[in-house]
C-alpha positions as CSV (number, residue, x, y, z in Angstrom):
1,X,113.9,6.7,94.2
2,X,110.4,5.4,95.0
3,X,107.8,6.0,92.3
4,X,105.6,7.7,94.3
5,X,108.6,10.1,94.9
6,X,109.2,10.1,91.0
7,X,105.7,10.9,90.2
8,X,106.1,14.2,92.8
9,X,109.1,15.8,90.5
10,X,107.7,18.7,88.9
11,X,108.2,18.8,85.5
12,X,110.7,21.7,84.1
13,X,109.3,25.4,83.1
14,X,111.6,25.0,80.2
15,X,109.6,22.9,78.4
16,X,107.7,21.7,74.9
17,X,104.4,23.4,75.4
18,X,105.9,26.3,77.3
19,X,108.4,27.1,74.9
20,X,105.5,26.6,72.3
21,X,103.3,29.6,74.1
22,X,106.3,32.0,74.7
23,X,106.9,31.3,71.1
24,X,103.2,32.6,70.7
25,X,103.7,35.5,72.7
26,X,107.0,37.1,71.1
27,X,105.7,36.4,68.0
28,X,102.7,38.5,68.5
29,X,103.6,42.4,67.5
30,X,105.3,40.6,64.3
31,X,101.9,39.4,63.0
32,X,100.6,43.1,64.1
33,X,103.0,44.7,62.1
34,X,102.6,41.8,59.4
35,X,98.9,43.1,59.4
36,X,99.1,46.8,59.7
37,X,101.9,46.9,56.3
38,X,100.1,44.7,54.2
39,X,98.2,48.0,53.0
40,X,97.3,47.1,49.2
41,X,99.7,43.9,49.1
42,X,97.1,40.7,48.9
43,X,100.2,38.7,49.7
44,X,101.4,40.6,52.9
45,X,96.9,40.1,54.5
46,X,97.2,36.5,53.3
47,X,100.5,35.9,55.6
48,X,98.9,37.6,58.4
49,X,96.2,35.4,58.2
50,X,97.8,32.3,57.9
51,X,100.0,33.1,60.7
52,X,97.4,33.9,63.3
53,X,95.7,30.3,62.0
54,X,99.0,28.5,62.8
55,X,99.4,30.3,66.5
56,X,95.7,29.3,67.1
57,X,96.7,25.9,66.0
58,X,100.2,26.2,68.5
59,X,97.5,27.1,70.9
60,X,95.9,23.8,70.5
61,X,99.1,21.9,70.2
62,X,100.8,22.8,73.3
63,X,97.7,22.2,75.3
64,X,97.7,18.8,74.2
65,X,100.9,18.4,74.9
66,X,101.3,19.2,78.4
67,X,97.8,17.2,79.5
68,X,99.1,13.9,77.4
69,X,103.1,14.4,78.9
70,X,102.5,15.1,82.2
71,X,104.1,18.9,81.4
72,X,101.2,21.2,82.6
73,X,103.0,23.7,85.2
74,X,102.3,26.6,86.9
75,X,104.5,29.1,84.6
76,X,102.1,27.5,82.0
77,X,98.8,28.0,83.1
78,X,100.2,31.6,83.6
79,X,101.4,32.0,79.9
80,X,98.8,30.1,77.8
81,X,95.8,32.5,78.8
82,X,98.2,35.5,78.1
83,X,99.2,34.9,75.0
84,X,95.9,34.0,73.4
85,X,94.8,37.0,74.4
86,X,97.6,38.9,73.6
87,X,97.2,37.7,69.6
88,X,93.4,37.6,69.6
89,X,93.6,41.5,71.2
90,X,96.5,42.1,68.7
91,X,94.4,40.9,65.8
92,X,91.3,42.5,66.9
93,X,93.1,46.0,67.5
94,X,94.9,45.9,64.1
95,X,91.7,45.2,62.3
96,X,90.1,48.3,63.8
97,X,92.9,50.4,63.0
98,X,92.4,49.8,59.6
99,X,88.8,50.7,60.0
100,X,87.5,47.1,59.1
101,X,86.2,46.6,62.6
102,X,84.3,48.8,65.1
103,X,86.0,49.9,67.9
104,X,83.2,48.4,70.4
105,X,83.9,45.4,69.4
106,X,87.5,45.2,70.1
107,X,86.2,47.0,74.0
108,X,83.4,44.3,74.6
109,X,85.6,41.2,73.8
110,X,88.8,42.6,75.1
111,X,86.9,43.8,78.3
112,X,85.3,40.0,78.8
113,X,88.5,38.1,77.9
114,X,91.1,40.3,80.4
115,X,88.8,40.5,82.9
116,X,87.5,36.9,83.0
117,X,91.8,35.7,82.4
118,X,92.8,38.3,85.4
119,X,89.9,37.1,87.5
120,X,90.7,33.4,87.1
121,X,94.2,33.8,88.2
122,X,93.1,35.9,91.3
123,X,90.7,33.2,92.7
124,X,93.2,30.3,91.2
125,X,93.8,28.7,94.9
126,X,89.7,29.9,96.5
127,X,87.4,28.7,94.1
128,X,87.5,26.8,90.6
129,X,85.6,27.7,87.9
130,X,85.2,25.2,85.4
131,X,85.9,25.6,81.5
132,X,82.2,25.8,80.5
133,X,81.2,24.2,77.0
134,X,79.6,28.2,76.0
135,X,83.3,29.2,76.6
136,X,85.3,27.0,74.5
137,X,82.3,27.5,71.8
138,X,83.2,31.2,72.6
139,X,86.8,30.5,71.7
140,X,86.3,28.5,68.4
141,X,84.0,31.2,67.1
142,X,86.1,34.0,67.7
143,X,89.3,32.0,66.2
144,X,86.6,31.8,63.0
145,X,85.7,35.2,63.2
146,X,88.8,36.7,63.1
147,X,90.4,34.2,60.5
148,X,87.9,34.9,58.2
149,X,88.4,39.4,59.0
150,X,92.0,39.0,58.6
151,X,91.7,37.3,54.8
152,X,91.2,39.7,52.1
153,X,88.6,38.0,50.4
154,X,86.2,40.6,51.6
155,X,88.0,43.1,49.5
156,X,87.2,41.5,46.3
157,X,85.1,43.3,43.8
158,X,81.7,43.0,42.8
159,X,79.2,40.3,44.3
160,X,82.3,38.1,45.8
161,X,83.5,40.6,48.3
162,X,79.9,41.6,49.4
163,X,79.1,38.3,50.1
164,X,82.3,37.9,52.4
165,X,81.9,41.0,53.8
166,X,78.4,39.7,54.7
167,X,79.8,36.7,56.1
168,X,82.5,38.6,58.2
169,X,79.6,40.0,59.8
170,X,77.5,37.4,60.6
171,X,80.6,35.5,62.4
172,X,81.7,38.3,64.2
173,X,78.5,39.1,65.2
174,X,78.1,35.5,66.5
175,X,81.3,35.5,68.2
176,X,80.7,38.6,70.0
177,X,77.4,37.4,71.2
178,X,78.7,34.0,72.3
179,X,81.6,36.5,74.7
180,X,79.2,38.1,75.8
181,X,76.8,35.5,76.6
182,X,79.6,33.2,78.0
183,X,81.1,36.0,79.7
184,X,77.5,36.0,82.2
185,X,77.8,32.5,82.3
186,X,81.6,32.2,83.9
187,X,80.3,34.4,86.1
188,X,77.1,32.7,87.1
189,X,79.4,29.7,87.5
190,X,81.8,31.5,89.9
191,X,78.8,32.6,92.2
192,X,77.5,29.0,92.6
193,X,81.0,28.0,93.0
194,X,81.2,30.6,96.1
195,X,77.7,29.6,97.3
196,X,78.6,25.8,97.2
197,X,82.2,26.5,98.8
198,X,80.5,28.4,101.3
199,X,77.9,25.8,102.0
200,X,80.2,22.6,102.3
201,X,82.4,24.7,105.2
């Protein structure tokens, strides 16, 4: 076999970074239930933090791992989007259920992210929109955001918890500007895309 014929094998669905995401995505309702129990129990809000800071840092892991091995597929690029959105929606949802987030929040992100995910794939093979720097900053401030509203520091008494509750606010309040904001920009992005496609026909 010829290496250019080597270098046209496909690599397999079933593998590292795949396996990592699924992993993310089956995992999900268990850290929704981890955070809708934990009720009084300190212990019980402290694992459902840590656990959605380990699956943002799978989320990390595998995508390093498929660009550095070669293993980026299409079953990938399907799964990765989904699942991030299915934990930061799960996390975002279970939050205002407990009535420690407003319900327009949880609408205006999870609006931006399923619509911007659902409209990627749809124009996957017509026109590519590049991952802006405003959407990765997006990304890391909602992963902050949400890290920081799932501890229960801001239940402490006295001066402590107000100041974390003050500081839940200010980063969510960022994050949901920055989805907002890079929410017009992917789709400023797509429109010159379609003007520039349309010019170079």
């Amino acid at each position: 076999m010829s290496n250019q014929q080597a270098g046209d094998v496909k690599p397999s669905n079933w593998n590292a970074p795949n396996i990592i995401t699924a992993a993310r995505i089956v995992a999900t309702p268990f850290f929704l239930w981890l955070l809708l129990a934990s009720g009084d129990s300190v212990a019980m809000r402290w694992g459902a933090a840590a656990f959605f800071v380990i699956a943002i840092a799978t989320d990390a892991l595998d995508g390093y791992l498929a660009r550095s091995r070669g293993l980026i597929t299409d079953l990938g690029k399907l799964l990765d989007p989904i699942a991030d959105k299915a934990l930061t929606g799960a996390a975002l949802v279970g939050l205002a259920v407990l009535l420690e987030l407003p319900w327009w929040v949880v609408i205006v992100v999870l609006v931006r992210e399923i619509g911007v995910t659902i409209h990627r794939l749809m124009i996957v093979s017509d026109v590519v929109v590049a991952a802006a720097w405003m959407g990765k900053l997006k990304t890391v401030a909602q992963s902050v955001a949400i890290a920081l509203a799932l501890t229960p520091l801001a239940h402490l008494e006295g001066a402590a918890g107000a100041v974390f509750t003050w500081v839940n606010i200010v980063t969510m309040t960022i994050a949901v500007i920055l989805t907002v904001v890079s929410g017009i920009d992917y789709v400023v992005a797509y429109v010159r895309g379609r003007g520039a496609a349309a010019r170079n026909v």
